[in-house]
C-alpha positions in Angstrom: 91.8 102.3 183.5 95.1 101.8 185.1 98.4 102.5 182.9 99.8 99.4 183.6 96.0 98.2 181.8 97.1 100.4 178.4 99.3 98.9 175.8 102.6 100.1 175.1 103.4 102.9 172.5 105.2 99.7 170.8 101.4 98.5 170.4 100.8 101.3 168.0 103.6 100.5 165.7 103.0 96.9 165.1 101.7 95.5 162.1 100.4 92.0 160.9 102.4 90.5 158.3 100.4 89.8 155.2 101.3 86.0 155.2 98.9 86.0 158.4 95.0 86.1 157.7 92.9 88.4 159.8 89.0 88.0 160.1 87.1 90.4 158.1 85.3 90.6 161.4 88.2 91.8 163.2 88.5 95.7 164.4 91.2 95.5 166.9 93.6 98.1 167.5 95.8 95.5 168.6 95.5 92.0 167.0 97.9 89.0 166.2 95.6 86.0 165.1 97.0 82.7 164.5 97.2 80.3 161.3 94.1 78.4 161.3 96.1 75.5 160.9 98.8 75.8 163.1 100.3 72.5 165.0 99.1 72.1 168.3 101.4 73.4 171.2 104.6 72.3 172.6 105.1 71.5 176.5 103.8 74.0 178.3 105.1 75.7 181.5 102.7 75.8 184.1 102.5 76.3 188.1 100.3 75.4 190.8 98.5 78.1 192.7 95.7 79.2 194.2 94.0 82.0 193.2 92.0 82.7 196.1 92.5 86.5 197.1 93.4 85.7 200.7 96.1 83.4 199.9 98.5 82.9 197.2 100.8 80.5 198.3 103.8 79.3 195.6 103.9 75.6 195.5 105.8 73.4 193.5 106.3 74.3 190.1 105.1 71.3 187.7 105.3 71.0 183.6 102.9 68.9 181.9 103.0 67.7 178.6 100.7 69.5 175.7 97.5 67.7 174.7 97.0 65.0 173.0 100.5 63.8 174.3 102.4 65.9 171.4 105.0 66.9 171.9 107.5 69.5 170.4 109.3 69.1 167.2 112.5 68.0 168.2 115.5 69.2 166.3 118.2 66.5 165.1 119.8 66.0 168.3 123.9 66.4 168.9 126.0 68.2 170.3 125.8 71.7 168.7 122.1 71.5 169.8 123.0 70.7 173.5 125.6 73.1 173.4 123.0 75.6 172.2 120.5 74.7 174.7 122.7 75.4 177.8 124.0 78.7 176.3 120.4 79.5 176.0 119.9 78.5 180.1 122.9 80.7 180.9 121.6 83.6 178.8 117.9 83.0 181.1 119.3 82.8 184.0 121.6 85.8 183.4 118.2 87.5 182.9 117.0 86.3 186.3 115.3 82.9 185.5 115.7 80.0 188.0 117.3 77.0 186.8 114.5 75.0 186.7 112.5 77.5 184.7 115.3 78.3 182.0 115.6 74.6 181.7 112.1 73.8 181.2 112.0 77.1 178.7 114.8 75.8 176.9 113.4 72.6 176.3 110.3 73.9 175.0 111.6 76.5 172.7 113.0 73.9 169.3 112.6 76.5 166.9 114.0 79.3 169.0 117.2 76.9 169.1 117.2 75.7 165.6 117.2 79.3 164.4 120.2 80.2 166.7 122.3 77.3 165.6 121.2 78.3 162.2 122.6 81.9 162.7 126.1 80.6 164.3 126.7 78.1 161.6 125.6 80.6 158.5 128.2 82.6 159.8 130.8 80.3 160.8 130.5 78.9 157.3 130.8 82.2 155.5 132.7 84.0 158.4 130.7 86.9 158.4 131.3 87.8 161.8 132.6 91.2 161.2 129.6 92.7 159.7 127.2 91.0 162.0 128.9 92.8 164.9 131.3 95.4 163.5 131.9 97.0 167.2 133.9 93.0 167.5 136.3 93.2 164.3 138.7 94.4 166.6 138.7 91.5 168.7 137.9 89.2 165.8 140.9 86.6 166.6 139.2 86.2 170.3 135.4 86.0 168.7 136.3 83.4 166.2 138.0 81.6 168.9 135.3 80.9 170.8 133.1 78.1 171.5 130.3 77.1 169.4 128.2 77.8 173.0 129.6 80.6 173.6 128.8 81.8 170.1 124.9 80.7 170.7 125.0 82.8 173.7 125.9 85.8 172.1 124.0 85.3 169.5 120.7 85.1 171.4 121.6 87.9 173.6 121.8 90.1 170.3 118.2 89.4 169.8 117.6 91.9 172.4 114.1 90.3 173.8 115.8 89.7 177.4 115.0 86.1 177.1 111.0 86.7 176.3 111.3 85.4 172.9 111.8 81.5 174.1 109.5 82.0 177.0 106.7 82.4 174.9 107.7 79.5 172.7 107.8 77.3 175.9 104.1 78.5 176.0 103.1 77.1 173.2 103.2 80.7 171.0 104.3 79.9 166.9 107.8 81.7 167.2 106.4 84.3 164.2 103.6 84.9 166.7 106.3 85.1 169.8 108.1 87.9 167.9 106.1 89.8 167.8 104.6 89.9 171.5 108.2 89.7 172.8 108.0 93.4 171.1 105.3 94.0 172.9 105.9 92.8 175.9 110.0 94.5 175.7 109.5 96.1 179.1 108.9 93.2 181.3 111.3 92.1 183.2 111.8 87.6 182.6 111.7 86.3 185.9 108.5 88.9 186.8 107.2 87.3 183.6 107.7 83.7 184.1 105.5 84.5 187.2 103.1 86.2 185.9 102.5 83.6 183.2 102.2 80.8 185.6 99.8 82.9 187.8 97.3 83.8 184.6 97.5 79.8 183.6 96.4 78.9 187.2 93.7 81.9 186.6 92.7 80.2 184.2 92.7 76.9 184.4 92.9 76.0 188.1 89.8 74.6 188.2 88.0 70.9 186.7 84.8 69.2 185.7 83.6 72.4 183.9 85.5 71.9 180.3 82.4 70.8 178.8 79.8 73.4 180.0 82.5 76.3 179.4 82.3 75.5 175.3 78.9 74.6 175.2 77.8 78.1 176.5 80.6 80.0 175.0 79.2 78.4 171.7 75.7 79.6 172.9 76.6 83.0 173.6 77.7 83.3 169.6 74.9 81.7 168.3 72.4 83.8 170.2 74.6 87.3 169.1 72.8 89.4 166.8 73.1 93.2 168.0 75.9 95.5 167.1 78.9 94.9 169.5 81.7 96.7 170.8 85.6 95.9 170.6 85.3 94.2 174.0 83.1 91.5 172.4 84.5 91.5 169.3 88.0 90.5 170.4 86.5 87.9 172.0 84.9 86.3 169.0 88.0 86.7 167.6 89.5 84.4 169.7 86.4 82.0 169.7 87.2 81.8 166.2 90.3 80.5 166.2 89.6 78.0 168.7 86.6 77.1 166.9 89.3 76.3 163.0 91.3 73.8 166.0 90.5 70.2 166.2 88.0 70.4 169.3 86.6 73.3 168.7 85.3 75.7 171.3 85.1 72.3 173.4 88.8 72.5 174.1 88.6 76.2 175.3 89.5 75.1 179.6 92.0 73.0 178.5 95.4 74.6 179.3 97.5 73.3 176.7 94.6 74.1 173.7 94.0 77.5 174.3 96.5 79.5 176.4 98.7 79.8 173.2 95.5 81.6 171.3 94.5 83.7 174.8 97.8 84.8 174.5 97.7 86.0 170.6 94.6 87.4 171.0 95.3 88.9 174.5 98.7 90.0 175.1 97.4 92.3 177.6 97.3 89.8 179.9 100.8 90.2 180.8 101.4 93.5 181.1 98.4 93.3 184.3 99.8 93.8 187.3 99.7 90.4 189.4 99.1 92.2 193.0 97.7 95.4 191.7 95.3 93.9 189.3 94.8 90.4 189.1 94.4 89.3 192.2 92.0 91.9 193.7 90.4 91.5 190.2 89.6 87.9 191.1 88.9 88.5 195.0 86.1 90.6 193.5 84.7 88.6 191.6 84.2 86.2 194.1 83.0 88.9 196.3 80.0 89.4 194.1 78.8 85.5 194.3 81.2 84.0 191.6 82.0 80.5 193.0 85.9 80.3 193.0 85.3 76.8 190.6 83.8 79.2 188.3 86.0 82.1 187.5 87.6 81.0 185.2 84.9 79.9 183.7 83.9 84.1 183.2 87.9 84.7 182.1 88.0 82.1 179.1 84.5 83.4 177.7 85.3 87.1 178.2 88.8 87.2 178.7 88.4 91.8 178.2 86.5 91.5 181.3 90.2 91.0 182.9 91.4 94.3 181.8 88.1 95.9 183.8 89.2 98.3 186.2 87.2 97.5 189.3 86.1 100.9 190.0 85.5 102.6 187.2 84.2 99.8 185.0 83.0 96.6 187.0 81.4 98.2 189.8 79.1 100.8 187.7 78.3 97.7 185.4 77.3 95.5 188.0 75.1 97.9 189.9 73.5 99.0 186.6 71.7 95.0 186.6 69.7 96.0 189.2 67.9 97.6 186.6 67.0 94.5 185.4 65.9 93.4 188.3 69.2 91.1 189.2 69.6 91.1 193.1 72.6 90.7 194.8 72.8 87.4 195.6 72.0 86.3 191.7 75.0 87.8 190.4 77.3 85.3 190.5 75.4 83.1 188.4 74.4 85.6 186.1 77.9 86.2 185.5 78.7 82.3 185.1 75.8 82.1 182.6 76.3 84.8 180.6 80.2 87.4 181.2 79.2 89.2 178.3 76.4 90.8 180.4 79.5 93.3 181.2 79.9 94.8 178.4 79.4 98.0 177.1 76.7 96.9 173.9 75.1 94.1 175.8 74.1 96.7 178.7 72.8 99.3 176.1 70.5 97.0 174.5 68.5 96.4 177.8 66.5 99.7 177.0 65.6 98.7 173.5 64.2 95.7 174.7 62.2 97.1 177.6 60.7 99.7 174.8 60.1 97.0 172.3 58.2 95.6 174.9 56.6 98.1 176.3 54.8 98.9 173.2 53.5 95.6 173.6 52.2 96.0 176.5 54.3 93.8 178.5 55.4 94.7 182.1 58.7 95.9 182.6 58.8 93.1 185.6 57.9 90.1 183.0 60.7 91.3 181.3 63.2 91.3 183.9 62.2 87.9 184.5 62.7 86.3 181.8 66.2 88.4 181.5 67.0 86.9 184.5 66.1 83.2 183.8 68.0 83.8 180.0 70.5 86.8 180.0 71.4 85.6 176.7 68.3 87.5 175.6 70.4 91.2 175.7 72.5 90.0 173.2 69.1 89.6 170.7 68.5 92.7 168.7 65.1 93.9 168.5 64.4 92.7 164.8 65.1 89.3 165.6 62.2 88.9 168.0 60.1 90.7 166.5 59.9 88.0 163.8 59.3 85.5 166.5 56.9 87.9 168.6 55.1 88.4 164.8 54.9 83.9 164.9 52.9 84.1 167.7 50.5 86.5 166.7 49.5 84.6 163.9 49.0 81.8 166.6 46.5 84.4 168.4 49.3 85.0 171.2 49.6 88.5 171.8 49.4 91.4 174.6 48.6 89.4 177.8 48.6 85.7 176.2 52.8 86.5 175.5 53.6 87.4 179.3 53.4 83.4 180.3 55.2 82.2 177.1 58.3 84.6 177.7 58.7 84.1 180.9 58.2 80.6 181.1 60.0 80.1 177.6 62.0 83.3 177.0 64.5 80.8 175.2 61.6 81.1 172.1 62.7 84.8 171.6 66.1 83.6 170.6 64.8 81.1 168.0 65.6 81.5 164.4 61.6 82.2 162.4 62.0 79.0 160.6 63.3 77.0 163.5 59.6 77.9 165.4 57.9 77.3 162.1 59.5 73.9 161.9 57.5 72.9 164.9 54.3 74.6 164.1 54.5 72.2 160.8 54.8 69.5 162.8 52.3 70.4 165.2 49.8 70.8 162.1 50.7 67.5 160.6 49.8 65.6 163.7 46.4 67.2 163.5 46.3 71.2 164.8 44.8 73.8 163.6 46.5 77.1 164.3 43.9 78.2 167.2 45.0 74.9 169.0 48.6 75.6 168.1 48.3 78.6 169.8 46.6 77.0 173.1 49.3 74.7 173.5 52.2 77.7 173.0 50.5 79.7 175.8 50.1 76.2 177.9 53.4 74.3 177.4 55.8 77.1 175.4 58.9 74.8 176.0 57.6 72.6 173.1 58.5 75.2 170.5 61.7 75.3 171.7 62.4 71.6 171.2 64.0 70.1 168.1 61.5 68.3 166.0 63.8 65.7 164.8 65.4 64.9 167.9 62.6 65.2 170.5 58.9 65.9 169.4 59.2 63.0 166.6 60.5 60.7 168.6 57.8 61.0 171.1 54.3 61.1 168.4 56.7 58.1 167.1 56.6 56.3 170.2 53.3 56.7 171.4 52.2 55.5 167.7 54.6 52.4 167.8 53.0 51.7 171.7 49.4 51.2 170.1 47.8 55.1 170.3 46.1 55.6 167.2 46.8 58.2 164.9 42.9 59.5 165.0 43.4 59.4 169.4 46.9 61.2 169.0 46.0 65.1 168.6 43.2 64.4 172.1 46.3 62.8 174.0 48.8 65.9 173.1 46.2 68.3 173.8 45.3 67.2 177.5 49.0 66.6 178.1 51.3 68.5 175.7 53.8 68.5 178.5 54.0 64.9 177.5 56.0 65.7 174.3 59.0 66.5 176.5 58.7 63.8 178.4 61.9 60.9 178.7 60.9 57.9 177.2 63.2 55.9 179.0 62.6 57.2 182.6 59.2 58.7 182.0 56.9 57.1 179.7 58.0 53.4 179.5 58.1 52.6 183.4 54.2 54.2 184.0 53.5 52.1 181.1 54.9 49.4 182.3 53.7 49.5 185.6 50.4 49.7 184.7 51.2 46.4 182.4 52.3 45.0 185.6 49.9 44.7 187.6 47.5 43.0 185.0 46.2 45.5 182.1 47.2 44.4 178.5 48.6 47.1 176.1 45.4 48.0 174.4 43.7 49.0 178.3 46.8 51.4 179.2 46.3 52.7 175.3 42.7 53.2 175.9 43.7 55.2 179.4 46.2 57.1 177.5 43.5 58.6 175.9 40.9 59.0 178.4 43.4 61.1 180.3 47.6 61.3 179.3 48.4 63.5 182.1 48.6 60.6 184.8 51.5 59.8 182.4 53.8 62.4 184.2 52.8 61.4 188.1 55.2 59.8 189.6 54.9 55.9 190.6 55.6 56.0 194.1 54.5 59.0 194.9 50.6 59.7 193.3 50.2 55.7 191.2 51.2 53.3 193.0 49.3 54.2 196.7 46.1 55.5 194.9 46.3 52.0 192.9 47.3 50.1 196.9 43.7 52.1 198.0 41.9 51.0 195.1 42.4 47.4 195.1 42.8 46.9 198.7 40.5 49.0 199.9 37.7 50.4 197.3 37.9 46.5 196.0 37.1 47.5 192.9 37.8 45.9 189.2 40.9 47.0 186.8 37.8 48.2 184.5 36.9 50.6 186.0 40.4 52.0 186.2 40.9 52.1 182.5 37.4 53.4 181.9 38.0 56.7 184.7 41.9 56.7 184.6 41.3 60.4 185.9 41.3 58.6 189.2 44.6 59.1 189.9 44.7 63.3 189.6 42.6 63.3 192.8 43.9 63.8 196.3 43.7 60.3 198.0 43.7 62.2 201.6 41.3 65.1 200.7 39.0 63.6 198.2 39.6 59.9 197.1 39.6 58.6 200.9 36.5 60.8 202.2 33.9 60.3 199.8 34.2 56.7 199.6 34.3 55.9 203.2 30.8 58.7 203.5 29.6 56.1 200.3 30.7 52.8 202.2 28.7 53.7 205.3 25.7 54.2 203.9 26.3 51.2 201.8 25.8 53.3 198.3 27.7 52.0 194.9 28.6 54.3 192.5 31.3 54.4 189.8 34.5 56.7 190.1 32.9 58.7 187.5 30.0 59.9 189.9 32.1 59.6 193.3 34.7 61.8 192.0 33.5 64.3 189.3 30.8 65.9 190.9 31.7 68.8 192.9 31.4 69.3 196.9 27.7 70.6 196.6 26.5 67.7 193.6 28.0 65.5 195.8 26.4 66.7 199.1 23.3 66.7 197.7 22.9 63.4 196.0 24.7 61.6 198.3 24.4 63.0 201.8 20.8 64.5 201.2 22.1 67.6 202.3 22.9 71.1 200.4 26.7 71.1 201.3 29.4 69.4 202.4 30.3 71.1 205.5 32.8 69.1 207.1 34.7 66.0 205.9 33.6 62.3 207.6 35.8 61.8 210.8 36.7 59.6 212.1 38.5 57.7 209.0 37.7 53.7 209.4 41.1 51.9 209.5 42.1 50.2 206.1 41.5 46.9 206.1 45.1 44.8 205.9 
């Protein structure tokens, strides 16, 4: 790793002041957490850039108020404080800050002002000005004779943090917090900092319309953790964790103004990186290896570590080692998007006890990869954990061959909690299953036992009850169709139903073709129903009844079967329900029909449909 990458030797000597709660969890060699109930942020400083590796252009610099519209506490305004404030801007820009940017960072830094006024006043009031600068008592009558901004001035250059210490309040940083990394951070230059702050927020943040997925899967990426982890990881949860004792939660994790101030605490790191040594090439990378430039920061906020990657030593090994999991190229990028943490160090190492554990299974190393590939979540699993789910499905008579389909059709089931899969195995028994049927249906339609029971599978037994399917017909109609469980009942289930209602059958006829045959539930109206349906009224002429007593009708090809027998039945004038003109095969059909052995050839030419 590059030195600029290490922290400083001032890193070693900081400690966290017992007032400050740290995580049990935590084992950081560096780590400054933040009060769990700390106020939100002040105004934040913040830049517009683009991040894109062949061009950073500067463009005008903006400042947005913090979330929720709060704003900073403000201190009793007069004019000691104003006074205060400009000898803080001089004192900025005599450390190389613009004058916009010391203005802003002055503005945004209340508590860093109220504890310099604080100073000045304690020791105009007590005129302790000799011993707070003894190297002065010479020159005392000049000293006490200056102005009350002049004294702020002096003051705050006496803090020696070459004016870090308000910039990282500006940020949003608790000043106790801001102490400390100004320590940290003592041998950056300000205006290279100021910067380098607005270029990480941009980073970060730059892009929109992914808040809500960035939470969601940072929160899945927890909840499906179970193996040992390295520090990489662990900081991160660290920082998840506070974000998570916020109001929002992990939800407000892409917004700027939420979270910068913990990325910071957690990652001070981040501005010690080089901008055109590190940074940028960091990010060009990534978006050289299939990461969509919307997405990046998407990887940075749920595995911020991954930043401090050198590309060489670190990424580049890393991401040619997923190959052995059978991750090409050009699926990468959104392997990365899905799941950063694939990167590090534990994450990687479990991949080989998984292949083993399933090796002695007898699984293919290539099913596997698969279903790696469709839920990288899976090599954060440790191998006890689904081996209690792999054990559920033996009981279920899935094993060996049966359990290649389910996990890599459903590999989402190997994260699943024991009693979360026996929750739906209950429910499968109560609505009439015994466990050798339970088992079919896992091996069939595997995504079922990853559903919630309360908020999907009931809903949908409920609904079919409530629509007139008896309880007695209900176990038939799941087991033809158990797809049907996941079905929408709003854009699925009700418009079929309804169509069918349309065109002249009563509730208790589609009930009765429910359970003749569910699966026509899932074809699609326009596509398979409705010109099947056209050809049977129009052209077949034939009553409703017969519909709803063969509703398997529909699951045969109009063009290739449906159309050709009935026009070879038509001419020579034969009638025949859709029972026997459909369900026979090609030979049964040849021979009974056509007096022949086999049907050789379909009918041509096709007689035109009548209009």
């Amino acid at each position: 790793m590059r030195a600029w990458a290490h922290p400083s030797p001032i890193a070693a000597r900081l400690r966290i002041p017992p007032s400050i709660d740290r995580p049990p969890s935590a084992g950081l060699a560096f780590f400054i957490p933040s009060p769990v109930n700390s106020s939100p942020p002040p105004i934040s400083l913040s830049s517009a850039f683009s991040v894109s590796p062949r061009r950073f252009q500067k463009r005008r610099v903006w400042f947005s108020v913090a979330f929720n519209g709060w704003n900073p506490p403000a201190l009793v305004e007069g004019p000691a404080v104003e006074e205060a404030r400009e000898a803080i801007m001089e004192m900025l820009q005599e450390f190389g800050a613009s004058e916009g940017d010391s203005m802003v960072i002055a503005s945004n830094s209340p508590k860093y002002i109220e504890m310099l006024v604080g100073n000045v006043r304690e020791l105009d009031e007590h005129g302790l000005w000799s011993s707070w600068n003894a190297e002065m008592e010479e020159e005392m009558a000049d000293f006490m004779s200056l102005s009350f901004k002049k004294k702020v001035y002096h003051m705050a250059k006496s803090k020696g943090d070459g004016g870090i210490l308000p910039l990282l309040e500006s940020i949003g940083l608790k000043l106790s917090s801001a102490m400390l990394i100004a320590r940290y951070l003592s041998s950056e230059r300000l205006p290279e900092l100021i910067e380098k702050v607005k270029f990480v927020k941009e980073m970060l943040f730059s892009s929109s319309g992914y808040e809500v997925v960035i939470g969601r899967n940072a929160r899945r990426m927890m909840m499906h953790l179970s193996i040992f982890i390295d520090e990489d990881i662990q900081s991160t949860l660290s920082f998840f964790e506070k974000m998570e004792a916020r109001h929002g939660g992990l939800n407000m994790i892409a917004y700027e103004d939420a979270s910068f101030p913990y990325i910071i605490e957690s990652f001070p790191r981040l501005l010690l990186c080089s901008t055109e040594n590190h940074l940028k090439p960091f990010v060009g990378f990534l978006e050289l290896v299939g990461v969509p430039q919307a997405r990046i920061s998407a990887i940075l906020l749920s595995f911020p570590p991954i930043i401090f990657y050198d590309i060489e030593k670190e990424m580049k090994p890393r991401i040619r080692s997923l190959e052995k999991a059978g991750i090409r190229d050009k699926d990468i990028g959104r392997i990365l998007v899905k799941y950063p943490w694939i990167l590090s160090s534990s994450i990687q190492r479990n991949y080989a006890n998984i292949l083993a554990f399933f090796n002695g299974r007898k699984v293919p190393k290539s099913s596997v990869d698969l279903a790696i590939k469709s839920w990288p979540h899976l090599l954060g699993c440790s191998i006890q954990r689904m081996k209690s789910v792999v054990e559920q499905f033996n009981e279920l008579g899935v094993n060996k061959k049966k359990l290649v389909p389910v996990i890599t059709s459903s590999p989402q089931l190997l994260l699943r909690k024991p009693h979360e899969f026996l929750e739906v195995v209950s429910f499968m028994e109560v609505v009439g299953f015994d466990g050798k049927t339970i088992g079919r249906i896992l091996c069939r339609c595997p995504e079922i036992f990853a559903a919630s029971v309360d908020k999907t599978l009931r809903k949908k037994v409920n609904f079919l009850t409530d629509f007139g399917i008896s309880k007695d017909c209900l176990p038939r109609v799941i087991r033809k169709y158990p797809e049907l469980l996941l079905l929408d009942i709003n854009n699925t289930l009700m418009p079929r139903m309804r169509y069918l209602m349309g065109i002249g059958l009563s509730k208790r006829e589609v009930c009765s073709m429910i359970c003749r045959f569910s699966p026509f539930l899932g074809y699609s109206i326009e596509v398979v129903l409705n010109p099947k349906l056209e050809f049977f009224l129009s052209t077949m002429r034939k009553p409703l009844k017969e519909l709803v007593e063969y509703p398997r009708y529909f699951s045969y090809s109009l063009d290739k079967k449906i159309k050709p027998r009935f026009y070879i039945l038509n001419n020579r004038n034969v009638e025949c329900g859709l029972k026997d003109m459909l369900g026979k095969n090609d030979e049964d059909f040849a021979a009974e029909y056509m007096g022949i052995g086999r049907l050789l050839v379909v009918p041509s030419p096709v007689p035109p449909e009548d209009d």
